[in-house]
Structures are given as structure tokens and as C-alpha cells.
C-alpha positions as CSV (number, residue, x, y, z in Angstrom):
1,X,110.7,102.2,104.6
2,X,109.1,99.0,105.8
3,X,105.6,98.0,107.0
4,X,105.7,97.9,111.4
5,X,103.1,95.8,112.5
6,X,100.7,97.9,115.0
7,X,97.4,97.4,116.3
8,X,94.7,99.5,114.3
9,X,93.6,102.3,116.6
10,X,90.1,101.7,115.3
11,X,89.3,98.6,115.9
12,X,92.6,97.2,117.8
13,X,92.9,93.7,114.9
14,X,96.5,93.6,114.1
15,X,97.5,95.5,111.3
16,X,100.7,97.0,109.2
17,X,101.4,100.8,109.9
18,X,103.7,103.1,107.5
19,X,105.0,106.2,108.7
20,X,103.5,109.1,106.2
21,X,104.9,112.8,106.2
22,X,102.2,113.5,103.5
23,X,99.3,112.6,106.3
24,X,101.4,114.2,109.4
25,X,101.0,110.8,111.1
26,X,100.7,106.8,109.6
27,X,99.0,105.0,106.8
28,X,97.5,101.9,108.2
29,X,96.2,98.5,106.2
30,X,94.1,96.8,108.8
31,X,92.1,93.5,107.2
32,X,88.9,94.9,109.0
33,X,88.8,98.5,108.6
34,X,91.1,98.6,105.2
35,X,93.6,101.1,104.5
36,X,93.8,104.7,105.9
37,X,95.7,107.6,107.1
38,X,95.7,108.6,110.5
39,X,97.0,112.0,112.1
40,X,99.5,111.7,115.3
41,X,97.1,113.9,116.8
42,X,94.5,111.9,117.0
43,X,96.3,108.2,117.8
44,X,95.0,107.7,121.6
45,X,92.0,109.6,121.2
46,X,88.7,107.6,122.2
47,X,86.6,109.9,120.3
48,X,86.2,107.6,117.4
49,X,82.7,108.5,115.3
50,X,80.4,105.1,115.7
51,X,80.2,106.0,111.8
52,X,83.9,105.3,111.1
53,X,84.0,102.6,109.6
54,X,81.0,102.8,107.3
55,X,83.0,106.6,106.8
56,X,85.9,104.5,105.6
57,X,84.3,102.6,103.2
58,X,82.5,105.5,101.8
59,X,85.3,107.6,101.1
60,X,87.6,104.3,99.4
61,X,84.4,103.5,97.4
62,X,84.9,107.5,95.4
63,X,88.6,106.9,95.5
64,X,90.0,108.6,98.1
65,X,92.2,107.8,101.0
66,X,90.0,108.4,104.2
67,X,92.3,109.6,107.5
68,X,91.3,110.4,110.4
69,X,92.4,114.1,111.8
70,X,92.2,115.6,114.9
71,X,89.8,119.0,115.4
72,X,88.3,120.8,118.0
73,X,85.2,118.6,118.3
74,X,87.5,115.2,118.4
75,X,88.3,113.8,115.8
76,X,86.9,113.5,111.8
77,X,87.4,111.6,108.6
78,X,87.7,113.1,105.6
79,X,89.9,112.5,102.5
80,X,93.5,112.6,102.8
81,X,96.6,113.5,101.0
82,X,97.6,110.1,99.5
């Protein structure tokens, strides 16, 4: 499967997107925000944490792939399932 290019639903730079069954969703690489998972639930949500992106970093920094899931508040990061 190869790379689509797609705008990064956090920060709308221009970035490759991957469809992932693993992450329910897409694995984005964005030159800005880095590389993550994001679930289809929560593409079009506005809800973004202001914290995201230092959230992103944290969780790359210990080795994990962050994504970003849908829940009843909005939406969170945590660790996904590479």
C-alpha cells in the first residue's frame, strides 16, 4: 500500500497518510507534528487537546506510537498499536 498525501488533521501542513487496520483509522508522517496514528472516529473532530503536540513528542520520545482516539470527552492521545 502506498503513501496518499493528505493534510495532517492536526495542524493542516501537508503530509503522507497510510491506511492502518492495526490503529482502526491512518498512520500519518507530517514534517511538523511527526508520525502518528489517528482513529477514523476522531478525523473531523475539532476537539484537538492544545497539549497535542507536546503529547506527541512525549510519547515518540519513550518509544511509542502516539494516536489520537476518539472518547466520550473528545478526543485523547495515548500509545498506539504500531
Amino acid at each position: 500500500m502506498l503513501p496518499q498525501p493528505a493534510n495532517c488533521p492536526l495542524c493542516a501542513t501537508a503530509a503522507e497518510r497510510l491506511r492502518s487496520a492495526a490503529l482502526r483509522g491512518y498512520k500519518y508522517t507530517c514534517p511538523k507534528c511527526g508520525t502518528f496514528g489517528i482513529e477514523s472516529g476522531a478525523l473531523g473532530l475539532n476537539a484537538m487537546p492544545l497539549s497535542a503536540p507536546q503529547d506527541l513528542a512525549r510519547l515518540r520520545a519513550y518509544g511509542h506510537l502516539p494516536c489520537v482516539q476518539r472518547d466520550k470527552q473528545g478526543v485523547r492521545i495515548g500509545p498506539g498499536k504500531a
